[in-house]
N, C-alpha and C positions, 0 to 999 in steps of 0.2 A: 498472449498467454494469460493475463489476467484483465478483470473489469473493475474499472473507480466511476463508482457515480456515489451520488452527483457531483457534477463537476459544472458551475460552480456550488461550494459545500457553505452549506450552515453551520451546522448543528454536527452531524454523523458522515464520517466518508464510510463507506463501504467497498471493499475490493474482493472480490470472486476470484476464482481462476476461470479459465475459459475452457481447460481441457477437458477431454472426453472422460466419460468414465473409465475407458478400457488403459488409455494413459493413467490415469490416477490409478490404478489398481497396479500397472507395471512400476510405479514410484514412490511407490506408499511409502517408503522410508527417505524420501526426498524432505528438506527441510529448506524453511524459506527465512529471509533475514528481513523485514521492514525497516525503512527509514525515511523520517519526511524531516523535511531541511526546509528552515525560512529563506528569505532568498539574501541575506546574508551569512547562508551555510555553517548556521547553527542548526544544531540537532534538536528539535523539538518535542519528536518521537521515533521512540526503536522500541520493535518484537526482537528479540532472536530465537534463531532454530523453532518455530514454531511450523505447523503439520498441519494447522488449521486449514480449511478450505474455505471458511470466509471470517474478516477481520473486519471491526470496526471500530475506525478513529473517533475518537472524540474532538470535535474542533472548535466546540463552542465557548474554549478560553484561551483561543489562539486570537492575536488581534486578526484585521482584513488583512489580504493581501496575498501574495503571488509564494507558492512554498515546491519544491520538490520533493516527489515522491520517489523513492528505489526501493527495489524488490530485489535479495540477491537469491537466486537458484542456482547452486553449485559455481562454475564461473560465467553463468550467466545474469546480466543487472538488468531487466526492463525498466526505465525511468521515463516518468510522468508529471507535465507540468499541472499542479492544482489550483485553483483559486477559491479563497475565504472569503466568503460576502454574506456578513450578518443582516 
């Protein structure tokens, strides 16, 4: 459903969706929750209800290391493992 590059991240993550337009147009009022988690599952960063079609992280004052990313779309969660390498 969606794209995170680069992965491994510097500086900026960027995440897309991957749907069609024809899907995007039947969901238009679909709203997406962002969260990226250190991997001691503290909160780092959260969007919520955002509608946006592309988001980008800032990661360049995260330290290195290994973080979770979730995406919540109504009750669905796509989660993604990231990695910070400055």
């Amino acid at each position: 459903m969606y794209r995170f590059y680069p992965n491994p991240v510097d500086q900026t993550l960027t995440i897309t969706t991957n749907k069609a337009e024809k899907e995007l147009k039947l969901s238009k009022n679909t709203y997406i929750d962002v969260t990226l988690y250190s991997d001691k599952a503290k909160i780092v960063y959260q969007l919520k209800n955002t509608a946006d079609k592309q988001i980008e992280i800032s990661t360049k004052e995260l330290p290195e290391g290994i973080y979770y990313l979730h995406i919540k779309e109504g009750e669905k969660v796509e989660k993604k493992q990231i990695v910070i390498k400055h």
